[in-house]
N, C-alpha and C positions, 0 to 999 in steps of 0.2 A: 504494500500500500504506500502510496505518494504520503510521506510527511510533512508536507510543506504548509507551513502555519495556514495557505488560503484553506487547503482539503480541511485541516483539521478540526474544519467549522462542523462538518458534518460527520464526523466521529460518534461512536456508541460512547455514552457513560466510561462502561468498562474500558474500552479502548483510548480515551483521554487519561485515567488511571494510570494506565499501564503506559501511557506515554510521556507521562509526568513523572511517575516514578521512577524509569529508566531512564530518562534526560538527568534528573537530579541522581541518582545513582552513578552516572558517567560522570557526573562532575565532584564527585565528594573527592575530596583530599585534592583536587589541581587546586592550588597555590595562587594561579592568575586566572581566571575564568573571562569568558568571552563574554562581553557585555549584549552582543547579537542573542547569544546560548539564553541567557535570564529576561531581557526586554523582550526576544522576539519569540522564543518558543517557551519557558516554564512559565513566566507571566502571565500569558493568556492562557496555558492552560489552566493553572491556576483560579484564576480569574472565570473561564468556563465551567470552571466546576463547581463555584461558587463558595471557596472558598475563600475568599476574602468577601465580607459584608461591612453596613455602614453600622459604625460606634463609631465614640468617642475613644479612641486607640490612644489621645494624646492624654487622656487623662488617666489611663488603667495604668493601676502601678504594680500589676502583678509581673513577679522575674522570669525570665526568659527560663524554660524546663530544662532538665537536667536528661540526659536519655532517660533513664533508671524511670524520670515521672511521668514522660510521654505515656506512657501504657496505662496510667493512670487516669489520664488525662479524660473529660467527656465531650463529648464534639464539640459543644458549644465555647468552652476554653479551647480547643483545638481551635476552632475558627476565628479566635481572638487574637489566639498566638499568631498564625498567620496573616491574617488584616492587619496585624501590625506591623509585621516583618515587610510587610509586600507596602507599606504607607512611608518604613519607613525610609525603604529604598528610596523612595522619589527626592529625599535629602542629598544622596550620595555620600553618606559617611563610612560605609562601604559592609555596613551590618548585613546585609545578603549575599556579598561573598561569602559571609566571616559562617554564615550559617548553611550556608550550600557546601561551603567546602567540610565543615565539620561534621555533616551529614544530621544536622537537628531538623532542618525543614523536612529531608527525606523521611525523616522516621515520624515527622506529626503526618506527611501526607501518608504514608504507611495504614497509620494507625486511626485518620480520618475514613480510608477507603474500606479498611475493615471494620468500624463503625457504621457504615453509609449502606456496606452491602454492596461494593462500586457502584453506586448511584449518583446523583447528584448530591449535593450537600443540602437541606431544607432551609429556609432561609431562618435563620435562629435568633437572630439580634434584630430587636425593633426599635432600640435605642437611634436616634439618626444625627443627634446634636453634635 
């Protein structure tokens, strides 16, 4: 199948998944990551999968998970964690290498998709301020 971010519009659930997870899986541990790799393909999907949703991300002060809590973690912090990883890339301080390469984004997306049942994410936060 063509991967190229136009097709990926038309992906199954399951197959955005497994496209997110292997893109960020390829990138855990490189050191310099391609800025095209995270803007142009894990973003959106991402973003297609809905996970990242509208909160107030600048005001939650809960700490970034540890592996060990991710499996703990329940969607709705999942979803937090990552809307705010993914808000606060738009800074450039360069917190979504730091988590891409360390493999913590891959293991919330992991452990989202095994929550979801690879489905979509439901839309969990109504907060929009």
């Amino acid at each position: 199948m063509d991967e190229t971010p136009k097709n990926r519009v038309n992906l199954s659930s399951e197959e955005r998944w497994e496209a997110l997870i292997s893109q960020l899986g390829s990138l855990r541990g490189k050191s310099k990551l391609n800025e095209d790799d995270l803007r142009v393909v894990v973003l959106p999907l991402v973003k297609r999968l809905n996970l990242v949703q509208r909160f107030d991300w600048q005001r939650w002060v809960e700490p970034f998970p540890t592996f060990e809590q991710v499996k703990d973690l329940d969607l709705k912090s999942i979803v937090m964690q990552v809307t705010r990883i993914c808000r606060m890339q738009r800074f450039g301080d360069g917190l979504i290498d730091m988590v891409v390469e360390c493999g913590i984004l891959l293991e919330l997306c992991i452990a989202a998709r095994e929550l979801t049942k690879g489905e979509l994410v439901p839309s969990l936060l109504t907060d929009a301020s």
